[in-house]
N, C-alpha and C positions, 0 to 999 in steps of 0.2 A: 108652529105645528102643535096642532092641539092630539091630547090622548086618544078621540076618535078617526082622528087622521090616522098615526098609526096603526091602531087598532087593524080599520078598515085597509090599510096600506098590506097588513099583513096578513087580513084576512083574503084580499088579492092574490095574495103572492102562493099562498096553501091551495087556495082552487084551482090555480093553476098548474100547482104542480100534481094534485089529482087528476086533474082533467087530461094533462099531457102523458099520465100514467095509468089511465083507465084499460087503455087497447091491451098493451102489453099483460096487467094483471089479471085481467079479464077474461084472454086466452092460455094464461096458466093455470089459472082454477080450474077452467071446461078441462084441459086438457090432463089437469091432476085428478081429477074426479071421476073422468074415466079409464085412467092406467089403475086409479086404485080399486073400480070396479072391476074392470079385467085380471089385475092379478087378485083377488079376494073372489071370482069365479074359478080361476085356473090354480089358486094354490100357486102361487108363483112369487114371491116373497124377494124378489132380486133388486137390491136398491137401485141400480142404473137402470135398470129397466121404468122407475120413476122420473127418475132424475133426466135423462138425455132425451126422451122425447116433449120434455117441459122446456128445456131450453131450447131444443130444435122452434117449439110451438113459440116461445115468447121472440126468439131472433125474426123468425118469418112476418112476426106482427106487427114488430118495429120495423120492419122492411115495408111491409104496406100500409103502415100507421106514416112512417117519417116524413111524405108529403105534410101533411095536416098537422103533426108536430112542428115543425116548423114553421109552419105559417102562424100557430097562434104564441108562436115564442117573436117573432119578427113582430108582428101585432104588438104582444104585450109590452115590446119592449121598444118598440117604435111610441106605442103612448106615455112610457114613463118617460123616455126622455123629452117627448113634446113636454112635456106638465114639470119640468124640473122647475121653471120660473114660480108657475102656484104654488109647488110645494116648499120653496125657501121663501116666501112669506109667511 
């Protein structure tokens, strides 16, 4: 195993853990962006009124993200272990 093996081994393994983590953060921000618009109109300053409807929004997106998460974890990990023979040379 050379250094660019690695390297590239682990540069795999970060993309995909972004990738698998896009949906979910992605519907946090929208939906942080707009509580903090609605309370910064309404003067409304209530931490859970941040907080609970961000975690409502990230569970529901894990809910219709975790088809397609799991498929590119089955994927990913159906290829590494095909390539274990390449990679212990």
């Amino acid at each position: 195993m050379t250094q660019d093996f690695i390297i590239g081994f682990a540069r795999e393994a970060i993309e995909m853990t972004l990738a698998i983590s896009l949906p979910m953060l992605g519907v946090g921000l929208i939906v942080g962006v707009v509580v903090s618009v609605l309370q910064a109109a309404t003067q409304i300053q209530e931490m859970t009124l941040s907080f609970v409807p961000k975690i409502i929004a990230v569970f529901l997106a894990l809910l219709v993200a975790f088809p397609w998460i799991m498929d590119k974890m089955v994927v990913y990990t159906q290829n590494l272990f095909l390539n274990i023979p390449e990679y212990i040379r």
